[in-house]
NUBA-286902 format. One line per field, with one value per atom (N, C-alpha, C): residue in one letter; z, x, y. Coordinates in Angstrom, 1 decimal, padded with zeros to 4 digits. Atoms other than C-alpha are relative to their C-alpha. Layout:
<marzas>
type <- (A  ...)
w <- (Z  ...)
u <- (X  ...)
v <- (Y  ...)
</marzas>
This chain:
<marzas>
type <- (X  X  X  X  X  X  X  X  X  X  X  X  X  X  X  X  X  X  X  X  X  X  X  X  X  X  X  X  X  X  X  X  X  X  X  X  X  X  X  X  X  X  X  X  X  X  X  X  X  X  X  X  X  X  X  X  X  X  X  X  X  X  X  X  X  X  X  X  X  X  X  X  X  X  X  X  X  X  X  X  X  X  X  X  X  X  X  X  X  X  X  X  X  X  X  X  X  X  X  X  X  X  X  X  X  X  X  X  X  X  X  X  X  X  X  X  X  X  X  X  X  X  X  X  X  X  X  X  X  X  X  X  X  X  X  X  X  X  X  X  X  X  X  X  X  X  X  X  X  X  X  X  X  X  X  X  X  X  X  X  X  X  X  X  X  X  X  X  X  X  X  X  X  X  X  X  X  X  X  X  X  X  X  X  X  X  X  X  X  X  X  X  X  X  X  X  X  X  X  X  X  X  X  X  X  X  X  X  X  X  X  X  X  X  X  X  X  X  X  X  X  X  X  X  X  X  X  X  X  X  X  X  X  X  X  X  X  X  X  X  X  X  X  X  X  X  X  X  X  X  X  X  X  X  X  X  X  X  X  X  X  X  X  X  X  X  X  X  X  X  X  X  X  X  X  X  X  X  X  X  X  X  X  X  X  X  X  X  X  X  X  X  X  X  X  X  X  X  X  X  X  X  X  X  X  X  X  X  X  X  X  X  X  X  X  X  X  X  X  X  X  X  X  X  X  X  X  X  X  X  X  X  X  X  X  X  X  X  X  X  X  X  X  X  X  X  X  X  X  X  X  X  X  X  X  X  X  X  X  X  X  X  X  X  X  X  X  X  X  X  X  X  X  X  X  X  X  X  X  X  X  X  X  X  X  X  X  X  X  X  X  X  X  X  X  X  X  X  X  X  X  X  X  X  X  X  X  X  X  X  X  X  X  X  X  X  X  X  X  X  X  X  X  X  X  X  X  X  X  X  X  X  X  X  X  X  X  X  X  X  X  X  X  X  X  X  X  X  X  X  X  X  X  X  X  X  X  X  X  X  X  X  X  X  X  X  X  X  X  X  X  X  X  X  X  X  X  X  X  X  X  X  X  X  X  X  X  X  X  X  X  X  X  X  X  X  X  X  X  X  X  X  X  X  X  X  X  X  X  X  X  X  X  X  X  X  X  X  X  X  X  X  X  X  X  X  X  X  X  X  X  X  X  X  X  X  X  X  X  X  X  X  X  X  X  X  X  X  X  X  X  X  X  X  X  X  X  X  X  X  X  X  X  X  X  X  X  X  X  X  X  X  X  X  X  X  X  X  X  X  X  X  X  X  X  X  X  X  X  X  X  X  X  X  X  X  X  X  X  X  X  X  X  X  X  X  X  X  X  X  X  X  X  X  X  X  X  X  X  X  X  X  X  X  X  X  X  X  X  X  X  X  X  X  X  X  X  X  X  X  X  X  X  X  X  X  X  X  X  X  X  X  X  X  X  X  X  X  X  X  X  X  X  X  X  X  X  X  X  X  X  X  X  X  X  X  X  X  X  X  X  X  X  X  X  X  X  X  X  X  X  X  X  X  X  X  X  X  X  X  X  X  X  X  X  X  X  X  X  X  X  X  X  X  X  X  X  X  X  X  X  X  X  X  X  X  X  X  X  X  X  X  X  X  X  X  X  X  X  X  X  X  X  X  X  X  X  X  X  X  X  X  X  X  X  X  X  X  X  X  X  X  X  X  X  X  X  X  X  X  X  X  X  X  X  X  X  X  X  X  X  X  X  X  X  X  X  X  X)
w <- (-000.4  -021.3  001.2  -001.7  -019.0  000.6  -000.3  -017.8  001.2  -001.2  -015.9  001.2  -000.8  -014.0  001.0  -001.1  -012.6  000.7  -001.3  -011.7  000.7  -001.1  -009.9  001.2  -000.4  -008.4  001.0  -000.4  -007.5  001.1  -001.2  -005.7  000.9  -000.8  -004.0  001.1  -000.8  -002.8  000.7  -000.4  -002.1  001.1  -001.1  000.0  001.1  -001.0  002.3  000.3  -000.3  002.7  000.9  -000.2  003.3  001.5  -000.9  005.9  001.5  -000.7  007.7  000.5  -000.7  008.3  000.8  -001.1  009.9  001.4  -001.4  012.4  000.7  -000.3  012.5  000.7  000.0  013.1  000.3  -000.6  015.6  000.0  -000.6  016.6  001.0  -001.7  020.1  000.5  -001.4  023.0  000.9  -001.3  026.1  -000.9  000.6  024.3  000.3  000.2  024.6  -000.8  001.1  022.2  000.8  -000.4  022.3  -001.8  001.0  020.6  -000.7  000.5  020.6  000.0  -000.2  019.9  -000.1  000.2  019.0  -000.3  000.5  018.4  -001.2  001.2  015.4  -000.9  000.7  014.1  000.3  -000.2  015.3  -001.2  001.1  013.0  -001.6  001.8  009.8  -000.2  000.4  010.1  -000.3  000.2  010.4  -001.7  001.7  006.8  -000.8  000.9  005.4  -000.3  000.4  005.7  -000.6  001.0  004.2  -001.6  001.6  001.3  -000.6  001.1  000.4  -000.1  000.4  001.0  -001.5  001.3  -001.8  -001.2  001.4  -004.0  -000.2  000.7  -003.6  -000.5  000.5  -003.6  -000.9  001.4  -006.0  -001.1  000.9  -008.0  -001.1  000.1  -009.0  000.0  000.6  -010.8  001.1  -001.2  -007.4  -000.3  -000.7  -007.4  -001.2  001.2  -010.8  000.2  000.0  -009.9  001.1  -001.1  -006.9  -000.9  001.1  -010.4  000.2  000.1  -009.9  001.1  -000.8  -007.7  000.8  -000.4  -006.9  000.7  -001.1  -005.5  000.9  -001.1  -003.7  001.2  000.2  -002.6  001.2  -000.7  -001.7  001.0  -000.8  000.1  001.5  -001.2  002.4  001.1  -000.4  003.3  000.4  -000.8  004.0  001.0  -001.5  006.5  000.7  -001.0  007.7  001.0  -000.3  008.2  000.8  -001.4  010.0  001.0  -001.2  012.3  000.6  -000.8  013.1  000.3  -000.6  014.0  000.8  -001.0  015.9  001.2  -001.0  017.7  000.8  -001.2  019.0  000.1  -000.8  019.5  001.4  -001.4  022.2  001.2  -000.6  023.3  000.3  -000.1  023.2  001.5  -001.1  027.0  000.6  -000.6  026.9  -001.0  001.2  023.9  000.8  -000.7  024.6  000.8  -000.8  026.4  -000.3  000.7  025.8  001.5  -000.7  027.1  -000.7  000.4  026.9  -001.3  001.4  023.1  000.9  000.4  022.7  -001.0  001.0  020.5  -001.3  001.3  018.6  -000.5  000.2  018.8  -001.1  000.9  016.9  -001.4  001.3  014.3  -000.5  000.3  013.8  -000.5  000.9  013.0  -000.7  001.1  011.0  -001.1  001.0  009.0  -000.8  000.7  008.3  -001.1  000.6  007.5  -001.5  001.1  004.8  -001.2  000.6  003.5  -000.5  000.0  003.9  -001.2  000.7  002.0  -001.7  001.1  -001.0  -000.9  000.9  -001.7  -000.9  000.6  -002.9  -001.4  001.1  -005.2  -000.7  000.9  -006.8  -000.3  000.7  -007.2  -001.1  001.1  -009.1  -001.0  000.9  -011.0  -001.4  001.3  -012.6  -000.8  000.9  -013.8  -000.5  001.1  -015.0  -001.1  001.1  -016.5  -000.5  000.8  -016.6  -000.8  001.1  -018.0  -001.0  001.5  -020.5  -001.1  000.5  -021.9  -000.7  000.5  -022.6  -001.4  001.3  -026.0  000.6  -000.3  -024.1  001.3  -000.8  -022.3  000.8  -001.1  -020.5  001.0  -001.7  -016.9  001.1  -001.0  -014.6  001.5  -001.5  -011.3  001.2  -000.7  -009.8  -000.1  000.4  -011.5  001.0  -000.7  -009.8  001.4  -001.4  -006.2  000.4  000.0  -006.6  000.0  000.2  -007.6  000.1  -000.5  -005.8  001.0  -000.7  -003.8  001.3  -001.0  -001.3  000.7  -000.7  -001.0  000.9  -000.4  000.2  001.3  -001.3  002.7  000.8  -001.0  004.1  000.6  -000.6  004.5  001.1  -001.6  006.9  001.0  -000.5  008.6  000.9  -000.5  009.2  000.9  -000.7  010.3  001.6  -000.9  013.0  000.8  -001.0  014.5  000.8  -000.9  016.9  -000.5  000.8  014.5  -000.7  000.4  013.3  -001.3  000.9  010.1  000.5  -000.5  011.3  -000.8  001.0  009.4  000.4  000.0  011.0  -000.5  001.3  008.1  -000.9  001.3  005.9  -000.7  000.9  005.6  -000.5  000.5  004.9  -001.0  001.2  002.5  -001.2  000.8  000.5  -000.3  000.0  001.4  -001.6  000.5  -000.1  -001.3  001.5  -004.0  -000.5  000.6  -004.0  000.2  000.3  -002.9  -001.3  001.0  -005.5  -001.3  001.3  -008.3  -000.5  -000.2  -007.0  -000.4  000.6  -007.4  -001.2  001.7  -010.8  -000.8  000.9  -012.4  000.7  -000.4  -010.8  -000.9  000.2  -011.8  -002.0  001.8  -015.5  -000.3  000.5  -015.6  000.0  -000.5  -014.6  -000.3  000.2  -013.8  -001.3  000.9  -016.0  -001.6  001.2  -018.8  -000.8  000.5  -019.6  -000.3  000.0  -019.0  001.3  -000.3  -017.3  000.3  000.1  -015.6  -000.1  000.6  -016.1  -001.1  001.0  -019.2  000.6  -000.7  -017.3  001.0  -001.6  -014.8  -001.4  000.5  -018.2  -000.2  -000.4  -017.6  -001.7  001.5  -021.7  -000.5  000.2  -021.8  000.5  -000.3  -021.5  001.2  -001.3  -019.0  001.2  -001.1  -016.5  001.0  -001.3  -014.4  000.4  -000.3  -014.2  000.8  -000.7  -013.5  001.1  -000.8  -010.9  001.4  -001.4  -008.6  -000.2  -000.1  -009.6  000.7  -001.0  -008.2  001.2  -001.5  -005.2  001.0  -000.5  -004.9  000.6  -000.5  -005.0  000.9  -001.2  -002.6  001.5  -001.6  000.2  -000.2  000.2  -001.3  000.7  -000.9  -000.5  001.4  -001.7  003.2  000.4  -000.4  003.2  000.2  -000.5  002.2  001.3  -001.1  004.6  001.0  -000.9  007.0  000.5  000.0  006.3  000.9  -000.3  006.8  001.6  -001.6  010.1  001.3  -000.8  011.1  000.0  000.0  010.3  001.0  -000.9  012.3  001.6  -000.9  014.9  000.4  -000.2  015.1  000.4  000.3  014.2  000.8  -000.8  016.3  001.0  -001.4  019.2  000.7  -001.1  021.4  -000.5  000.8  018.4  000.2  000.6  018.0  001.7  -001.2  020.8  000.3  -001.0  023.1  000.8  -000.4  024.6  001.8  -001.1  028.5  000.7  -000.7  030.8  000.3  -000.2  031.1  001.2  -000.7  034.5  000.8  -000.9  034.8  000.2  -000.7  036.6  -001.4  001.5  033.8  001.1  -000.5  034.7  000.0  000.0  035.0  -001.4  001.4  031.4  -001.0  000.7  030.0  000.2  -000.3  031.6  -000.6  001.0  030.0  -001.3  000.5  026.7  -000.3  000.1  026.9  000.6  -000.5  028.0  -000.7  001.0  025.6  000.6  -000.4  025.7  -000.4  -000.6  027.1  -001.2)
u <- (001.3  080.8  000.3  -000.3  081.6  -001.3  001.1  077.9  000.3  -000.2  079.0  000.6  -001.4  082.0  -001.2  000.6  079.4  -001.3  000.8  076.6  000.1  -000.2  078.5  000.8  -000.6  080.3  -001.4  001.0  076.8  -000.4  000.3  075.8  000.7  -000.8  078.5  -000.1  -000.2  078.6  -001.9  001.0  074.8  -000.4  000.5  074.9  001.0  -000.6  077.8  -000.7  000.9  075.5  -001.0  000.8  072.8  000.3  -000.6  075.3  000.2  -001.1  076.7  -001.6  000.8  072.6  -000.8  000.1  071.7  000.7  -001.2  074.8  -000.3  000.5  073.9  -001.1  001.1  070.4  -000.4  001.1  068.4  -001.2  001.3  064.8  000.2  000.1  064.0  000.1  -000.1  064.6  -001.0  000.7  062.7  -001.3  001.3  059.2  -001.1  001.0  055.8  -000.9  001.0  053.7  -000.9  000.8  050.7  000.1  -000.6  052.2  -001.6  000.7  048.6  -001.4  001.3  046.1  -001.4  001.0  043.2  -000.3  000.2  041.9  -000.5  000.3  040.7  001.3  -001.8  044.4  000.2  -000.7  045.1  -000.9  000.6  042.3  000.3  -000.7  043.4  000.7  -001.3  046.7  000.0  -000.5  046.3  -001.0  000.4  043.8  000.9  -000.5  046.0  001.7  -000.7  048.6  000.0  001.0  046.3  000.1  -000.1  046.2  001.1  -001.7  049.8  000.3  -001.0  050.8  -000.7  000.5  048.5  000.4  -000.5  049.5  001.3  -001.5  053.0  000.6  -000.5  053.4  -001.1  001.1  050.1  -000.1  -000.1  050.4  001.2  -001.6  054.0  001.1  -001.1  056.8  000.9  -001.2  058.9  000.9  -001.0  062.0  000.4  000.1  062.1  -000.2  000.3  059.8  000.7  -001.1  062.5  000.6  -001.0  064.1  -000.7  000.8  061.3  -000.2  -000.3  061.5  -001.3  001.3  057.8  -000.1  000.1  058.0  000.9  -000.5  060.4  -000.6  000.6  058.5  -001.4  001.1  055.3  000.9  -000.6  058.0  000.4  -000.5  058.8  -001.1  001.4  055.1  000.0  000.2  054.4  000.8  -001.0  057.5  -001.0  000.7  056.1  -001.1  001.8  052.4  000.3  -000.3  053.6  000.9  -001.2  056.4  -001.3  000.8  053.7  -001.2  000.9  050.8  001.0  -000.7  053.0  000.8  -000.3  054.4  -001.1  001.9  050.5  -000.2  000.5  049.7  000.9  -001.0  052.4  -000.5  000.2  051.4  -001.7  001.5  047.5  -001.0  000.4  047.0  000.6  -000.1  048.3  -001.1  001.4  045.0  000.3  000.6  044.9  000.7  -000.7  047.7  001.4  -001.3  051.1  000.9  -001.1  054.7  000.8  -001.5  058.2  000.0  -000.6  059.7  001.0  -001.5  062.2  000.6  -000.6  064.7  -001.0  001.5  061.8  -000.5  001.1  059.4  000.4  -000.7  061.8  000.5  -000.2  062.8  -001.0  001.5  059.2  -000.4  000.5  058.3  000.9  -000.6  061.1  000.3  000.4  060.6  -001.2  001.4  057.0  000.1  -000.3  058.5  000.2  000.2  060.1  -000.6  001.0  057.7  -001.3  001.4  055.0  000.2  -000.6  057.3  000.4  -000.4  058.4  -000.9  001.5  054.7  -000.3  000.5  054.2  000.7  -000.9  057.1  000.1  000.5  056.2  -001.3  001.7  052.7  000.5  -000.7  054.1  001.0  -001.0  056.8  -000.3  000.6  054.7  -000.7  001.8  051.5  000.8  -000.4  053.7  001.2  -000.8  056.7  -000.2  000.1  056.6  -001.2  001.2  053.0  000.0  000.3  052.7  001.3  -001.8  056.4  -000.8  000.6  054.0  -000.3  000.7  053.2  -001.4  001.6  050.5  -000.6  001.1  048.1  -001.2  000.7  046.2  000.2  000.2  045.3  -000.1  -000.2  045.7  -000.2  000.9  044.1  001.0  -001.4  047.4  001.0  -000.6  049.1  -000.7  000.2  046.8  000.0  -000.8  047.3  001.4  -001.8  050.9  000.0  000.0  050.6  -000.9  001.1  047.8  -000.8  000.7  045.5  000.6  -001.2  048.5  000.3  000.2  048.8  -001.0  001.1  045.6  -000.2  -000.1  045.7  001.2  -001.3  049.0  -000.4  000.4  047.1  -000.8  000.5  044.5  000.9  -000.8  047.5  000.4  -000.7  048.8  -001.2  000.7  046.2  -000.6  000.2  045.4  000.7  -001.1  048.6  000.7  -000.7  050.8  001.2  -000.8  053.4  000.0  -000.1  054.5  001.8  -001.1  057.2  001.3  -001.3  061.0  000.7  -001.5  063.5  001.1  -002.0  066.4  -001.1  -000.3  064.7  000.5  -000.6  066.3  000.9  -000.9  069.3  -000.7  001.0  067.1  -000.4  000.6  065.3  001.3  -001.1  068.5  000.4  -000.6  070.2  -000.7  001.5  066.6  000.5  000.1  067.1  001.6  -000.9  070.8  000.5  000.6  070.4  -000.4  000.5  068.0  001.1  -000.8  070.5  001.3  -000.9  073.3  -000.1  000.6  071.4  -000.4  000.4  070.0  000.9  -001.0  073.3  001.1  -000.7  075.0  -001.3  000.9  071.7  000.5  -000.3  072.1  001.3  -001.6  075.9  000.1  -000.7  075.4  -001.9  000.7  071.9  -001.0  001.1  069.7  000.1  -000.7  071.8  -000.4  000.4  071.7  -001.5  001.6  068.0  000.1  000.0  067.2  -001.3  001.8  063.8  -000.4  000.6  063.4  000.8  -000.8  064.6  000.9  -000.4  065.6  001.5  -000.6  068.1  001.1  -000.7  070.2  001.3  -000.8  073.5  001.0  -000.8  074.3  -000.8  000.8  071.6  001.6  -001.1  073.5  -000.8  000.2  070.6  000.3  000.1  071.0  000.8  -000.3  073.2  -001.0  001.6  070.1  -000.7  000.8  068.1  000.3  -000.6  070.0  -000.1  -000.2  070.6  -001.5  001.1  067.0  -000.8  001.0  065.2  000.4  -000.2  066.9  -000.3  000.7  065.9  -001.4  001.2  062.9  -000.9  000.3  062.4  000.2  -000.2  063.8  -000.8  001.0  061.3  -001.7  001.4  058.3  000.2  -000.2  060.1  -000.5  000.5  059.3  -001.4  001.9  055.1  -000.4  000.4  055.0  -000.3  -000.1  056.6  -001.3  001.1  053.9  -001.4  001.1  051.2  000.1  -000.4  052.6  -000.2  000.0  052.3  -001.6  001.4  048.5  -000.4  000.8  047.9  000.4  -000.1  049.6  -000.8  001.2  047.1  -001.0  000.8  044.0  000.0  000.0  044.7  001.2  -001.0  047.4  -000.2  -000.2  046.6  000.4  -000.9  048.3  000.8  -001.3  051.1  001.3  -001.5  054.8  000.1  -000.3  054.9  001.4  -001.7  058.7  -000.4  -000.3  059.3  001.2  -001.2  062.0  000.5  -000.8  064.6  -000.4  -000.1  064.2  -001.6  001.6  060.2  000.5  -000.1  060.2  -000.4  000.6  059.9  000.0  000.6  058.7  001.1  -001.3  062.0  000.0  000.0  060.9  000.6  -000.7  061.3  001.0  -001.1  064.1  001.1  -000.7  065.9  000.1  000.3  064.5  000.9  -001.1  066.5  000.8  -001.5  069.6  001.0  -001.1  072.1  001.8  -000.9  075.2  001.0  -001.2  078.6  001.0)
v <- (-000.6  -001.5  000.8  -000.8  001.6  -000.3  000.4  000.9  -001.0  001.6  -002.2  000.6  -000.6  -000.5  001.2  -001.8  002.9  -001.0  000.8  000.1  -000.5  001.1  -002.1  001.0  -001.0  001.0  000.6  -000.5  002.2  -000.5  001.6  -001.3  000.3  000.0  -000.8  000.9  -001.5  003.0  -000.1  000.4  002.1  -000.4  000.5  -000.4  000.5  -000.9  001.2  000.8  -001.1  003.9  -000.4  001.3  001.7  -000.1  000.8  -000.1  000.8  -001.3  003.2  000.8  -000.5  004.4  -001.2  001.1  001.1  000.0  000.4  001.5  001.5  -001.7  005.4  -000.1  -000.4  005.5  -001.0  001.0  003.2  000.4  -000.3  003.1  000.3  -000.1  004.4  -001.2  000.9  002.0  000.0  -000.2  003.4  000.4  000.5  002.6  -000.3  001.2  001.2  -000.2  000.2  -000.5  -000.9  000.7  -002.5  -001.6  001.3  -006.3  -000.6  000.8  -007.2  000.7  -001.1  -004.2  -000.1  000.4  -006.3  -001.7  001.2  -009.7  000.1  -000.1  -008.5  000.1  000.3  -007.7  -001.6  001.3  -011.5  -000.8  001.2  -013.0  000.7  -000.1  -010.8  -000.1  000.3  -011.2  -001.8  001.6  -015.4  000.0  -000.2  -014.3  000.4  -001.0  -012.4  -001.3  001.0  -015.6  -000.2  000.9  -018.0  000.4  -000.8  -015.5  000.2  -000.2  -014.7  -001.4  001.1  -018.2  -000.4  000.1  -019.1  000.3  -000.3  -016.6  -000.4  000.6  -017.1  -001.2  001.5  -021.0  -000.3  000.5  -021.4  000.7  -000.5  -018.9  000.3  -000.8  -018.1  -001.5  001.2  -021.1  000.2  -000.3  -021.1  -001.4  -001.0  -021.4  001.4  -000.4  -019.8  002.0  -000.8  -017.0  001.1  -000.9  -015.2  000.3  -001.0  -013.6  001.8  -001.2  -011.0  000.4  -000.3  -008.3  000.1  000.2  -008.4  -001.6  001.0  -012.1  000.4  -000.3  -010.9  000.5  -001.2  -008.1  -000.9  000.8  -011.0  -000.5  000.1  -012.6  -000.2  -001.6  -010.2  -000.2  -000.4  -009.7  -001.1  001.4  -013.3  -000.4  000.7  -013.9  001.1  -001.2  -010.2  -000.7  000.5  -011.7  -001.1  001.1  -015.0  000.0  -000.2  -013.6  001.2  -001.0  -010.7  -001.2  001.0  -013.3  -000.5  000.9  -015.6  000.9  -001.3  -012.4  000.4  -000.6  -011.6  -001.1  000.9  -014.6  -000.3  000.0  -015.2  001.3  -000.9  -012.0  000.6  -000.4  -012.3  -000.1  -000.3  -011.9  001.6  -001.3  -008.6  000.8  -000.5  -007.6  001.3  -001.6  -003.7  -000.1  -000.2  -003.5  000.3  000.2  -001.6  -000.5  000.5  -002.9  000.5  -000.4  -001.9  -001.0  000.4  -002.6  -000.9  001.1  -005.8  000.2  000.4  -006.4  -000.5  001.2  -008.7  001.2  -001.1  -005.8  001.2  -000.7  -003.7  -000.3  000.1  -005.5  -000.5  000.4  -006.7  001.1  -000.9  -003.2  000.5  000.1  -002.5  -000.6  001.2  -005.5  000.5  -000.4  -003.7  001.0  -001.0  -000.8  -000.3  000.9  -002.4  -000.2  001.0  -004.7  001.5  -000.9  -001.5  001.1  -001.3  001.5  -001.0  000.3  -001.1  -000.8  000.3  -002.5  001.1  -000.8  000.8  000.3  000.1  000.9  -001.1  001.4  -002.6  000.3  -000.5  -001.3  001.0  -000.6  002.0  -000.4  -000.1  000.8  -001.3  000.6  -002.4  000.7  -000.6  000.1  000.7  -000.9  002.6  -000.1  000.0  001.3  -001.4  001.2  -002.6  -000.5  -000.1  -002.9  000.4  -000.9  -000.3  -000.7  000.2  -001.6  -001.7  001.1  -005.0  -000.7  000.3  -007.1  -000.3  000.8  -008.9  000.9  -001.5  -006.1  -001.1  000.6  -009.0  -000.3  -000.6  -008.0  -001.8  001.8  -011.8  000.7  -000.3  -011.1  -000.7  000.1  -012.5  001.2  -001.3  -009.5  001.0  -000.9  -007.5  000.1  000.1  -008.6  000.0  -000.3  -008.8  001.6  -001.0  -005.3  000.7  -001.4  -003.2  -000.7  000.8  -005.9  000.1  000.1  -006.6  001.3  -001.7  -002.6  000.0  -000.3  -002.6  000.1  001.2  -005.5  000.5  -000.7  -004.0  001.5  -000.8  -000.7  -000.4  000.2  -002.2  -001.0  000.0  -003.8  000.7  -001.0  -000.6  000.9  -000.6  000.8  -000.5  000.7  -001.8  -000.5  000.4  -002.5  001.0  -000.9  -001.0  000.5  -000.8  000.3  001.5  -000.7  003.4  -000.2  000.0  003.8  000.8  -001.0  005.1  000.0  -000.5  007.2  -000.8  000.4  004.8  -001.4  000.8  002.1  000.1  -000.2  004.0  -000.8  000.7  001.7  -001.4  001.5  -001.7  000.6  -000.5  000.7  -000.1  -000.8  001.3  -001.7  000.8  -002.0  -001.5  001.0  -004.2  000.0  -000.2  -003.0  -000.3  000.3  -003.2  -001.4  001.6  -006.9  -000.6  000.7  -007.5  000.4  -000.2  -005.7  -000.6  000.6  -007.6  -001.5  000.9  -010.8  -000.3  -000.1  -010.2  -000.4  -000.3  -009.3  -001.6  001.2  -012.4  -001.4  001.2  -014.7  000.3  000.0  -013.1  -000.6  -000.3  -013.7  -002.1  001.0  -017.6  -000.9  000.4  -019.4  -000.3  -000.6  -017.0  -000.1  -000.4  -017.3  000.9  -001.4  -014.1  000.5  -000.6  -013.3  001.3  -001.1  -010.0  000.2  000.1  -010.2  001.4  -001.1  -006.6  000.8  -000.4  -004.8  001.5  -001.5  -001.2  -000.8  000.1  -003.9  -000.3  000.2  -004.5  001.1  -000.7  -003.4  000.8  -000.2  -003.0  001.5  -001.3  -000.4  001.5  -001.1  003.3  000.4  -000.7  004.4  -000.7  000.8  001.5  001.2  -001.1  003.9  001.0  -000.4  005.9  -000.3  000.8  003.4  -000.5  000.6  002.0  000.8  -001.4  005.5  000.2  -000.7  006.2  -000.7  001.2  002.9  000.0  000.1  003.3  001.7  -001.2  006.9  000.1  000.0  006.1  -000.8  000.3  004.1  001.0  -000.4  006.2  001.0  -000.9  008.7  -000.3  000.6  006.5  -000.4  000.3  005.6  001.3  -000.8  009.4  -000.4  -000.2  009.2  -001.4  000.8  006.4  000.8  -001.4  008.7  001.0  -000.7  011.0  -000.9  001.1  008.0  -000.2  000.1  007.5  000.9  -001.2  011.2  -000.3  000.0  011.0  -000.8  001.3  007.7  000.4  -000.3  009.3  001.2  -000.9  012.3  -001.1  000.5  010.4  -002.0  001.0  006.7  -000.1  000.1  007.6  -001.0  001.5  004.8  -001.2  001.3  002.6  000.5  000.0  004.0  000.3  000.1  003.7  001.3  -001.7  006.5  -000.4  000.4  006.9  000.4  000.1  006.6  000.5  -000.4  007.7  -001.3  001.1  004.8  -000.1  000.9  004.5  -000.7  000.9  003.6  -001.5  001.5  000.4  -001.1  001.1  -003.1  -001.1  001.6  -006.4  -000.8  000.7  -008.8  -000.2  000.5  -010.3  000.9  -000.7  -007.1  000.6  -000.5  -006.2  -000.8  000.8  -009.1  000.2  -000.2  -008.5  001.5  -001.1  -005.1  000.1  -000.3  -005.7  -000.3  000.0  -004.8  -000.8  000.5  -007.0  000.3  -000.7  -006.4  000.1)
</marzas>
């Protein structure tokens, strides 16, 4: 099966890519955000726990159900949701107030990033291809939070936090899908015995090469409209979003530790 040989070739040349704009392309440094923009962000984010944990551990055969790239996908969101609460709560005496980025603070919003740009591609890619492709056309109200509810709830997220989406996620964007394709094809080859939780990830098909360059296209496509979404919020709610500083404004000792890159 030449098929096997150009996907696994793909994975490969993928995630190097992947690897090489992670190392390329940081986020700004000399920053400030606001960790804890609202008390109202602190009580929907500790709701918005409450709710994924639910769906994911009550609704969904775990360990079973991590074959699918949608629990993954919820996953994501839920570490997101409780590393971001437990991040403002620590930080809920500074409410309305920005500070120099950390380390934390950065990979906090590129964890969002993430979690925010590949909701959207689990929403599209169940309604249009995995659905319709269905025997059984009955709609499960878990199905539809996994896939559009979750969008929703990550939009007012976005809209209420001190984040903005950045082009140096690109390599996490890239890296995320060739994970999961790497995983798959190892679970099919051994666990799954030979199961293939989506039919498009089967490597005997001729389009899988296709499929393979194309799902990962389209992700970096949607890190674009994010992109876009970010430009808007930055018009329309500036006092959310990290304005940059001259390295040498004065920091508080804390933060001065917090950013100091080691030797």
């Amino acid at each position: 099966m030449w098929q096997s040989f150009v996907v696994a070739f793909l994975l490969v040349a993928l995630g190097a890519v992947g690897v090489y704009f992670i190392r390329r392309f940081q986020a700004p440094v000399h920053e400030t955000y606001q960790p804890s923009p609202s008390q109202l962000l602190l009580g929907y984010r500790a709701f918005l726990v409450v709710l994924f944990a639910v769906a994911l551990f009550g609704y969904n055969t775990l360990p079973f159900a991590w074959v699918y790239y949608t629990v993954w996908n919820l996953t994501l969101q839920l570490v997101y949701l409780v590393w971001a609460t437990v991040h403002q709560f620590r930080h809920r005496a500074d409410t309305g107030t920005a500070v120099p980025t950390t380390a934390e603070s950065r990979a906090l919003n590129a964890f969002f990033d993430v979690c925010f740009s590949v909701s959207f591609l689990v929403c599209m890619v169940y309604w249009g291809v995995v659905y319709p492709s269905r025997v059984d056309k009955t709609i499960k109200i878990m199905s539809v939070f996994q896939h559009g509810i979750n969008c929703i709830f990550l939009m007012g997220e976005f809209a209420l936090n001190g984040f903005v989406v950045r082009k140096a996620t690109l390599g996490y964007i890239l890296i995320l899908p060739v994970l999961y394709g790497a995983f798959s094809w190892i679970g099919h080859e051994t666990w799954n015995d030979g199961f293939w939780p989506y039919k498009f990830l089967d490597v005997s098909s001729q389009a899988s090469p296709l499929w393979c360059f194309g799902t990962v296209l389209i992700h970096s496509v949607l890190l674009l409209g994010t992109l876009g979404l970010s430009k808007l919020k930055s018009r329309w709610r500036p006092a959310l979003c990290p304005v940059a500083f001259h390295p040498t404004l004065a920091l508080t000792p804390k933060d001065d530790e917090d950013n100091i890159t080691p030797a």
